[in-house]
C-alpha positions as CSV (number, residue, x, y, z in Angstrom):
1,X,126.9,119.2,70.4
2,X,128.4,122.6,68.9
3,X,131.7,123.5,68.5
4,X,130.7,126.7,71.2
5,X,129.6,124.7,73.9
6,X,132.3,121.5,73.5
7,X,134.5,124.8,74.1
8,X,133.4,126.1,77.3
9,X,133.0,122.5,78.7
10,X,136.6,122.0,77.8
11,X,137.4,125.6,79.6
12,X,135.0,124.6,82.5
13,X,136.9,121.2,83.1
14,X,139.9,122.8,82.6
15,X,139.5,125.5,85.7
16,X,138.0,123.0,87.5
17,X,140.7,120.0,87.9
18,X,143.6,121.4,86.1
19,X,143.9,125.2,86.4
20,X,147.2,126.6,87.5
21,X,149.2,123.2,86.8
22,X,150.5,121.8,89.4
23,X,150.4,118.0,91.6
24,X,146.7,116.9,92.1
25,X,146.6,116.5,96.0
26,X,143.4,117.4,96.7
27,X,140.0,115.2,95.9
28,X,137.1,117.4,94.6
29,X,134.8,116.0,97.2
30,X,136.8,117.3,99.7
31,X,135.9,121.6,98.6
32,X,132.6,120.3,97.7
33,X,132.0,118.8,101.2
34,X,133.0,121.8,103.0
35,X,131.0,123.9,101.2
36,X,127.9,121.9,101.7
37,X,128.7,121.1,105.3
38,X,129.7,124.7,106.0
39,X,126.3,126.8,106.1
40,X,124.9,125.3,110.0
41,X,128.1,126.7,111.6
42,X,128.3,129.5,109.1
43,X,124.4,130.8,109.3
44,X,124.5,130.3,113.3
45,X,127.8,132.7,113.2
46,X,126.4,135.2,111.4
47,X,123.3,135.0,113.2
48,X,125.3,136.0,116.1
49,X,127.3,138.5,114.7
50,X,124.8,140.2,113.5
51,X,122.6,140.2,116.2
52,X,119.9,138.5,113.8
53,X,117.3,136.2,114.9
54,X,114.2,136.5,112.6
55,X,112.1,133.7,111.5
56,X,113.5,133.6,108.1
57,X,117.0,133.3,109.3
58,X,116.2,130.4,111.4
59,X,114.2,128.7,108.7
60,X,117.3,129.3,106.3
61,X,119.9,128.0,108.8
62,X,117.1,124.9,109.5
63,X,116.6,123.9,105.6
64,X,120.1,125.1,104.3
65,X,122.0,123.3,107.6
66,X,119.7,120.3,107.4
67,X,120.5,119.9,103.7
68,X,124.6,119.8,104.4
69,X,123.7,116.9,106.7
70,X,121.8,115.2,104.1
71,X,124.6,115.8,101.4
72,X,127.2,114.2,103.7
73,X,125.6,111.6,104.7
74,X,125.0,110.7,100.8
75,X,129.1,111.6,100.5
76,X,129.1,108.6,102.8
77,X,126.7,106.4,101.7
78,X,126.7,107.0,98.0
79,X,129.3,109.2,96.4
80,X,129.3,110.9,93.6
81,X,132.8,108.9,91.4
82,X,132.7,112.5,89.5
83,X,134.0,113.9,93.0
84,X,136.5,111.8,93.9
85,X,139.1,112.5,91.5
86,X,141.8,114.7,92.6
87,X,142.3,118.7,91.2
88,X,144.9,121.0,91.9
89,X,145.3,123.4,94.4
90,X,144.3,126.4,92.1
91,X,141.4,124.2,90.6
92,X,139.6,123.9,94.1
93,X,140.3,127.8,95.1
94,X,138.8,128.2,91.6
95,X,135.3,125.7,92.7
96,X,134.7,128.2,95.5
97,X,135.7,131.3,93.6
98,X,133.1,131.0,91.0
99,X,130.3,128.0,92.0
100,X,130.9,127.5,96.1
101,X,131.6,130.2,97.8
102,X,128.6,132.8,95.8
103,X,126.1,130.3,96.8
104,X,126.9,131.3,100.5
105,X,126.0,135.1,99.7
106,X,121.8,134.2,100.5
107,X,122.6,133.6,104.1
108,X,124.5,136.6,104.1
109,X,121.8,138.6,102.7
110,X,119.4,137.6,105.2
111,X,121.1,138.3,108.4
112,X,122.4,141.6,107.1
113,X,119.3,143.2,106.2
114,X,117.5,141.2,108.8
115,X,114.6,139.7,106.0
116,X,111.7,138.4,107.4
117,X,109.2,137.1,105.1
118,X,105.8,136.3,105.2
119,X,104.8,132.8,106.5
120,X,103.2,132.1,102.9
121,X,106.7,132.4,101.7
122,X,108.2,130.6,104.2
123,X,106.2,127.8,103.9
124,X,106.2,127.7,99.7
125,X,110.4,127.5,100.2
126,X,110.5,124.3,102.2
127,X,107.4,122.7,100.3
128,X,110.3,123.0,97.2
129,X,113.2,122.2,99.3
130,X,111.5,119.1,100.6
131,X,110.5,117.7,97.0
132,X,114.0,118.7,96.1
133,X,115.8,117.1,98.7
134,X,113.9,113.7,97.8
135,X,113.8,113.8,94.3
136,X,118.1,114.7,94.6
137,X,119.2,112.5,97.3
138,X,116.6,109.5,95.7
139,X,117.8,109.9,92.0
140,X,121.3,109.6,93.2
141,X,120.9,106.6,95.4
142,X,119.3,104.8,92.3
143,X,121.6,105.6,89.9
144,X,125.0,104.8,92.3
145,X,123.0,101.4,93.1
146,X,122.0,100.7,90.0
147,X,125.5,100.9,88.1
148,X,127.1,99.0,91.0
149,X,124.7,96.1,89.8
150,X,124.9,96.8,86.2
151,X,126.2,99.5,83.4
152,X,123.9,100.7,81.1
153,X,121.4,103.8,80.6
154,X,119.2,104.1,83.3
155,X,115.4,104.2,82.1
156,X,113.1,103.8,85.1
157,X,112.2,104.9,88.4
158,X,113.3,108.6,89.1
159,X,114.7,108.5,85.1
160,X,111.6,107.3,83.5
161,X,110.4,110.5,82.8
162,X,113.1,113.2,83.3
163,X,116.8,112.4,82.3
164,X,117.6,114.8,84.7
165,X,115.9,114.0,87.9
166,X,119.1,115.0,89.9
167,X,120.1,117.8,88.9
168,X,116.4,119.3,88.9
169,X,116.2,118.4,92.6
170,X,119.4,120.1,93.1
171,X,118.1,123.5,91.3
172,X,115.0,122.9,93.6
173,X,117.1,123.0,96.4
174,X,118.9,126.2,95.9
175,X,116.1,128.4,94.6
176,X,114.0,127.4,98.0
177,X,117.2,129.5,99.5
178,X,117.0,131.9,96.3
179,X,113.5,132.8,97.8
180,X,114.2,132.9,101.1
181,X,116.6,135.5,100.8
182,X,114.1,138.1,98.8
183,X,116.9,139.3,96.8
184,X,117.6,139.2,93.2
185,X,122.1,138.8,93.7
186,X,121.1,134.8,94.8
187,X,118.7,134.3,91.8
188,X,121.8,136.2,89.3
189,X,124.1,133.6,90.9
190,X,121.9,130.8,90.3
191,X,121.4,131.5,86.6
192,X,125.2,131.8,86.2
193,X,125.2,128.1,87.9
194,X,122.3,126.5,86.1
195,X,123.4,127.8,82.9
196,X,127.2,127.7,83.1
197,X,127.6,124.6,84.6
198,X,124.6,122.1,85.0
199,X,123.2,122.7,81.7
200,X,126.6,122.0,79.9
201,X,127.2,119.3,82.3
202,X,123.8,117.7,81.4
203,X,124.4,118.3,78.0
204,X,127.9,116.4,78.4
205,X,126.3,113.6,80.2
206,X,123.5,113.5,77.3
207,X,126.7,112.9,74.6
208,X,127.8,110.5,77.0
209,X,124.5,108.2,76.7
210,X,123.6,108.7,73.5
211,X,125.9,105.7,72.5
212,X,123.3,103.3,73.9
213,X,121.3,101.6,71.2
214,X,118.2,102.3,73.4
215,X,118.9,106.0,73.7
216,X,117.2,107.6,71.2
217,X,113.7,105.9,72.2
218,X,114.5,106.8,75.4
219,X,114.9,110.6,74.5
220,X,112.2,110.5,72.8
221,X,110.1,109.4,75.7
222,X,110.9,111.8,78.5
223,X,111.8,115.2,79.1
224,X,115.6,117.0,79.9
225,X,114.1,118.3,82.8
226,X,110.7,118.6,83.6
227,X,108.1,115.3,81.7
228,X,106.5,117.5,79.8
229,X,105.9,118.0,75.7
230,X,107.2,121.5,75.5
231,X,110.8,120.7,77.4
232,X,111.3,117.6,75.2
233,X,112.8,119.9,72.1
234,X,113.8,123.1,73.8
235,X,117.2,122.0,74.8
236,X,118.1,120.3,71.1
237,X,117.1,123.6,69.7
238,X,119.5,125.8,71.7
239,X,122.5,123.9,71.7
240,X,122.5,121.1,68.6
């Protein structure tokens, strides 16, 4: 890993648990939960407010609202142990300032300037917000399940091909939204996510794992995130 990125994933932990200073009274999960519980109630107010009923808002509020469920019912089921440490005060305002609260700007988007897509496109957003639903919430429960049996690098089932299977589910989820809202400000936000935060997180986790005697076969075998040849390398060649 360079010395550049080991930097911003030192800044990036840093804003988000310990920003500020301060006592630690407040678990991560806690701003993560309301964000992702927050769009049903938040999409039907705006809905309201703005005196916008089209197709594509109710298909947003459906998948986007339906996906909150699903994310806290995993909270409850399987959490993530990333989550439940405790941040400051300033490190939480700091979650929503720059990851949360811009993911809640597609909804806004599509009630203001009333967007109503073609059924094509509506239909193409939740085929991708389905697989990425599954291939998130099923990733997750194998992983949590599988390290409550035993530690150790996780090589089959969602992993056997993509080390990633998670996180790719997660990006699937949010660019169904992304598309929904026909605009290119969700998309902008998105990129500033993906490559801000997950790909230095994966990259972190990667270091992490690579002190498994099995790892480097394993690397060799599937992809970072997508099982395919041309994304086995990519990733090495941009940030070893």
């Amino acid at each position: 890993m360079n010395v550049l990125l080991s930097n911003w994933i030192q800044l990036k932990n840093y804003i988000s648990s310990d920003i500020l200073g301060g006592p630690k009274l407040i678990k991560a999960s806690w701003a993560i939960n309301l964000q992702k519980g927050g769009p049903l109630p938040f999409m039907l107010w705006l809905m309201w407010y703005f005196d916008t009923y089209t197709t594509t808002a109710w298909m947003y509020t459906a998948l986007h609202g339906s996906y909150g469920l699903c994310w806290l019912l995993k909270d409850r089921v399987f959490p993530d142990p990333n989550w439940e440490s405790k941040v400051t005060i300033g490190a939480a305002i700091m979650m929503w300032v720059l990851v949360l609260g811009p993911y809640w700007i597609a909804p806004l988007i599509i009630v203001y300037y009333k967007v109503d897509l073609p059924i094509w496109v509506l239909c193409l957003s939740t085929i991708i917000y389905v697989l990425g639903v599954v291939l998130m919430m099923s990733s997750d429960a194998q992983k949590y399940f599988t390290l409550k049996v035993k530690r150790g690098l996780i090589t089959s089932g969602f992993f056997k091909k993509i080390r990633h299977p998670n996180y790719l589910g997660e990006m699937m989820i949010y660019g169904s939204f992304a598309l929904l809202a026909n605009h290119w400000l969700p998309w902008a936000i998105l990129a500033w996510v993906w490559l801000g935060v997950f790909i230095p997180n994966m990259l972190s986790k990667e270091a992490s794992m690579s002190r498994y005697p099995e790892w480097a076969q394993y690397k060799k075998q599937s992809g970072f995130l997508w099982p395919s040849l041309f994304t086995k390398y990519w990733v090495d060649k941009l940030y070893y």
